[in-house]
PAPA-526288 format. One record per residue (C-alpha): residue in one letter; x, y, z. Coordinates in steps of 0.05 Angstrom, whole numbers, padded with zeros to 5 digits, always signed. Example, Ala and Ser with C-alpha at 12.3 -4.5 7.8 and 13.67 -1.06 7.14 Angstrom:
A+00246-00090+00156S+00273-00021+00143
! end
This chain:
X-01019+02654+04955X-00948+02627+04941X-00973+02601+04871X-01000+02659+04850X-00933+02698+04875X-00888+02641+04834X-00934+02644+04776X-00939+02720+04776X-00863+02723+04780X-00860+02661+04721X-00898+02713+04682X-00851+02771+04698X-00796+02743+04671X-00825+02712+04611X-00849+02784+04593X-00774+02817+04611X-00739+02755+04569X-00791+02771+04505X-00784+02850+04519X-00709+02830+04517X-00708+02782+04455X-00749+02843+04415X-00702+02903+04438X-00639+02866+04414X-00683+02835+04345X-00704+02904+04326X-00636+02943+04348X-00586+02893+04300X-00574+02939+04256X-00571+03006+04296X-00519+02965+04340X-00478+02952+04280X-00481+03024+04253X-00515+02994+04186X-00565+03052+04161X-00636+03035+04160X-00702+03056+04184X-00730+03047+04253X-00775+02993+04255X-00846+02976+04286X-00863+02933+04340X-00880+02863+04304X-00883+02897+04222X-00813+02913+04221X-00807+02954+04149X-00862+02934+04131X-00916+02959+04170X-00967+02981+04105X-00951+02925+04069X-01019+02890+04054X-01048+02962+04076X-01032+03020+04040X-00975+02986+03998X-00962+02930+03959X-00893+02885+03978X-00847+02918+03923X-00863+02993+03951X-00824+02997+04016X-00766+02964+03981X-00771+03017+03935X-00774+03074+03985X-00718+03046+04021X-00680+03037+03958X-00689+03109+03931X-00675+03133+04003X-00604+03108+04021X-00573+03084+03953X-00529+03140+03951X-00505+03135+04021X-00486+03065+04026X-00468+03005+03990X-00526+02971+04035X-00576+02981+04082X-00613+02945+04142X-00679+02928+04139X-00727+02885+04171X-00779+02846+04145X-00822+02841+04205X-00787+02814+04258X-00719+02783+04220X-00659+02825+04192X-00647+02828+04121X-00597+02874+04077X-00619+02911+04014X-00568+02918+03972X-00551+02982+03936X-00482+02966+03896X-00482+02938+03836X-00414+02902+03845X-00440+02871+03913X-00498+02838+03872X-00455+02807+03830X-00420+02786+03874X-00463+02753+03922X-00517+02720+03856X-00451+02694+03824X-00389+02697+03860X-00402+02677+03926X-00469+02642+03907X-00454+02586+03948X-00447+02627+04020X-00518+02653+04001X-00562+02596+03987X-00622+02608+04038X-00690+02642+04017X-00708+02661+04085X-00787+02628+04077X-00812+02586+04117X-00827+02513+04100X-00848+02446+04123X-00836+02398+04073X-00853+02339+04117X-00921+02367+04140X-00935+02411+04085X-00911+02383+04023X-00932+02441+03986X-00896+02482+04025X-00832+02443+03998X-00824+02485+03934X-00761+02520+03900X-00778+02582+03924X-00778+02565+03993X-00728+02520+04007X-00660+02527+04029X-00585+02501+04032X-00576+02427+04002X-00652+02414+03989X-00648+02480+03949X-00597+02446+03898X-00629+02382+03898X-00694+02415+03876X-00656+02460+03832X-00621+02403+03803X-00686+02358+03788X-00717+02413+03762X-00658+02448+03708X-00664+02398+03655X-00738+02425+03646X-00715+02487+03626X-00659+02469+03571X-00666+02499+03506X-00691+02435+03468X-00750+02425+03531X-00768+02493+03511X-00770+02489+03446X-00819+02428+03451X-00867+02466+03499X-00867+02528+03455X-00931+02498+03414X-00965+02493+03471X-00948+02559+03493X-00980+02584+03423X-01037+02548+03426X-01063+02568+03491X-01041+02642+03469X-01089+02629+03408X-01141+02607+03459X-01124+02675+03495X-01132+02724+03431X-01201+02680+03426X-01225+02701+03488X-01197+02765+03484X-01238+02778+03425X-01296+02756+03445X-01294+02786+03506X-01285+02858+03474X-01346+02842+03423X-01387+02829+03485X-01381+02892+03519X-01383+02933+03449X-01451+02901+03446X-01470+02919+03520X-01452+02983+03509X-01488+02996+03439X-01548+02972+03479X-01546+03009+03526X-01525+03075+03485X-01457+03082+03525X-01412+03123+03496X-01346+03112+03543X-01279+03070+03520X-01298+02985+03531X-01265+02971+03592X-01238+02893+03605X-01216+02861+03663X-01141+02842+03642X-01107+02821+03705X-01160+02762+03718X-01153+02746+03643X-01070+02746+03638X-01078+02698+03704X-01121+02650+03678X-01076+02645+03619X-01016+02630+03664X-01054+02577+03697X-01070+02540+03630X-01000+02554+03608X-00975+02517+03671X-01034+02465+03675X-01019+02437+03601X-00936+02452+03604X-00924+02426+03675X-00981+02378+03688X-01008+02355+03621X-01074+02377+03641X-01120+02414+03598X-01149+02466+03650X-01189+02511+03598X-01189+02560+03657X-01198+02607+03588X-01271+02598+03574X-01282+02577+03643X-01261+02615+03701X-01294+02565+03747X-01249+02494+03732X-01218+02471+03805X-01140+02479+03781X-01162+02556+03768X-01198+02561+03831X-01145+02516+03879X-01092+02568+03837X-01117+02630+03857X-01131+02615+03930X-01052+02600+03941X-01051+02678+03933X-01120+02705+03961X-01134+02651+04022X-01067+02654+04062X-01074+02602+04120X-01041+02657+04177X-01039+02726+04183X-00981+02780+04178X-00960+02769+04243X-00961+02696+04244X-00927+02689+04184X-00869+02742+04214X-00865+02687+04273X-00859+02628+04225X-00804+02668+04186X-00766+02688+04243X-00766+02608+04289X-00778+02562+04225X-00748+02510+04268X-00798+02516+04322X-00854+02520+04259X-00836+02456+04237X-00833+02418+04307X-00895+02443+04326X-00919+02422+04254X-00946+02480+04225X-00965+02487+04157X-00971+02538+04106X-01029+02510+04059X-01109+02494+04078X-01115+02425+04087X-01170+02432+04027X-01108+02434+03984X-01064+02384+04005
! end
């Protein structure tokens, strides 16, 4: 009896100290007198995100909601405090002037048991620069200027396919006596030319994800964005402890991938 009366008292004050944590989380900006929207237990903001919504619509709202009230506003993206910045001159500011008091991107990553995980996007602070500073030189004017012939030829591929892809259905359609407008699949299309555009710029690789959909860069490509490893919730935790992520060595990508 006196274990289960320390254990049920354990769990009592796990539950107050999480209830705790989670009242002051979601009340940061209401205790500061920031404007913002109340949040949801867990979602933050961004509750219909993934639902109802894609990522750049509650942004949006929020923008088109308070940008005449304040120079910013509080939001949360799920369980972590961000601002979204309505002033013009506080941009600035912030991407130029003070740059270097802003260098986090606020992802999680685990560079030492995710690799992948380890990219420009994510990172943060001095890693952030060091990436940044490896990767600059690809992008000078002369390094463009040699990868634009690439760039043409794979668009060349892309008008190819295009075409043929158009003269396809026509012919479907004649046969079958259709009269309505040829319809084409163009966001499947537009990605499968970035992914030979990045394959034969970046890697040297000739991916031909053009002419066929099926080649293993095309299809390890598109599950970074279709196949997340963790939920919405999960990912909220990772965001808001990425030190406790990382020592208990979570990653971000399938091990099929790595």
């Amino acid at each position: 009896m006196m274990f289960l009366y320390v254990l049920a008292c354990l769990l009592c004050g796990l539950f107050l100290l999480i209830s705790l944590f989670l009242h002051k989380r979601f009340t940061y900006w209401e205790r500061r007198g920031v404007v913002h929207d109340k949040p949801t237990f867990l979602y933050g903001n961004l509750r219909e995100f993934g639902r109802t919504k894609p990522l750049v619509q509650p942004f949006r709202d929020f923008y088109m909601k308070y940008k005449n009230k304040a120079p910013f506003g509080g939001f949360y993206l799920f369980m972590r405090p961000a601002i979204v910045l309505f002033d013009l001159e506080l941009v600035k500011d912030i991407l130029i002037k003070d740059f270097g008091n802003f260098p986090h991107r606020g992802n999680y990553y685990n560079e030492k048991d995710d690799p992948l995980s380890g990219h420009l996007v994510n990172l943060a602070g001095p890693k952030w620069r060091t990436m940044r500073t490896k990767l600059t030189p690809t992008f000078t004017s002369g390094k463009m200027k040699f990868m634009f012939p690439t760039v043409v030829h794979v668009a060349n591929e892309f008008v190819s396919v295009f075409k043929d892809l158009v003269e396809k259905e026509q012919k479907v359609n004649a046969l079958a006596m259709d009269t309505q407008e040829t319809v084409i699949e163009i966001k499947d299309l537009l990605a499968r030319f970035t992914t030979d555009v990045i394959g034969t710029c970046a890697f040297g690789l000739e991916c031909n994800s053009l002419k066929n959909p099926q080649t293993l860069f095309r299809r390890m490509g598109s599950k970074v964005f279709t196949e997340q490893r963790y939920g919405k919730i999960m990912n909220s935790i990772l965001n808001a402890f990425p030190e406790l992520g990382r020592k208990l060595h979570i990653k971000l990508t399938h091990d099929d991938r790595t």
